[in-house]
N, C-alpha and C positions, 0 to 999 in steps of 0.2 A: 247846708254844710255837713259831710258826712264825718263820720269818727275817720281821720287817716292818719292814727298813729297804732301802735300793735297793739292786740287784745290778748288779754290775758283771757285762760278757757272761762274761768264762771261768768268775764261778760260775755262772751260768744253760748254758754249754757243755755239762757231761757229765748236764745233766738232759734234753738232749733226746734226740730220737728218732736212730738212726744214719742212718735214709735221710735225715733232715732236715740232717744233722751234714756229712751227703755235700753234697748238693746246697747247701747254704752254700760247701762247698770248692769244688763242681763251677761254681757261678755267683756265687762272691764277687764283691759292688760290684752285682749286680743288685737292681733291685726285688722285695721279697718276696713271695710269694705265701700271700694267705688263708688257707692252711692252716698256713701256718710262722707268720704274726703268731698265729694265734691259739694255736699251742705254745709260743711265746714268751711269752706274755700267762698263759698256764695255769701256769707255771713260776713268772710273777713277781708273782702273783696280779695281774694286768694293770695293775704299775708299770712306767712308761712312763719311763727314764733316759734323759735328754739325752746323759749319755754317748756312751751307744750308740746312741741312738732317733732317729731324724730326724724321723720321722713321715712322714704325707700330705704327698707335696711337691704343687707345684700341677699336674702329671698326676693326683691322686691316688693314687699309690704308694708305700709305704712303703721305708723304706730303711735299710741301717745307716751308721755314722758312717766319714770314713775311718780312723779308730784302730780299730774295729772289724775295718770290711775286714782293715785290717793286720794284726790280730792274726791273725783267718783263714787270711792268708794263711800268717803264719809257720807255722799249726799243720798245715797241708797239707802244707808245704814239712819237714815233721819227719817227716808221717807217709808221707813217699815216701822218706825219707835211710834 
């Protein structure tokens, strides 16, 4: 029985990949890059939470929310203390 209600980002957090977990720290507030939407999308079996999700903005880039960002950031900022 899988989880099939929406995740919030810090449970979809420790399912991703590390280099993907970096470069979320490394470029928090950036537009996502193809390969991270689609880790993201394979984690939540591709539900898409307004929480976190901005979606296509009209550059076409995906994005996360600023509570997302924030949350990132804190978890950066934990993992350098």
């Amino acid at each position: 029985m899988g989880n099939h209600g929406v995740m919030d980002f810090p449970q979809i957090w420790p399912h991703l990949s590390a280099s993907s977990q970096s470069w979320l720290m490394e470029h928090n507030g950036e537009p996502l890059p193809d390969h991270l939407i689609a880790e993201i999308l394979s984690v939540t079996g591709s539900e898409q939470n307004a929480q976190w999700w901005t979606g296509p903005s009209v550059e076409g880039e995906t994005q996360l929310t600023d509570e997302v960002v924030d949350w990132i950031e804190a978890v950066a900022n934990d993992d350098q203390s």
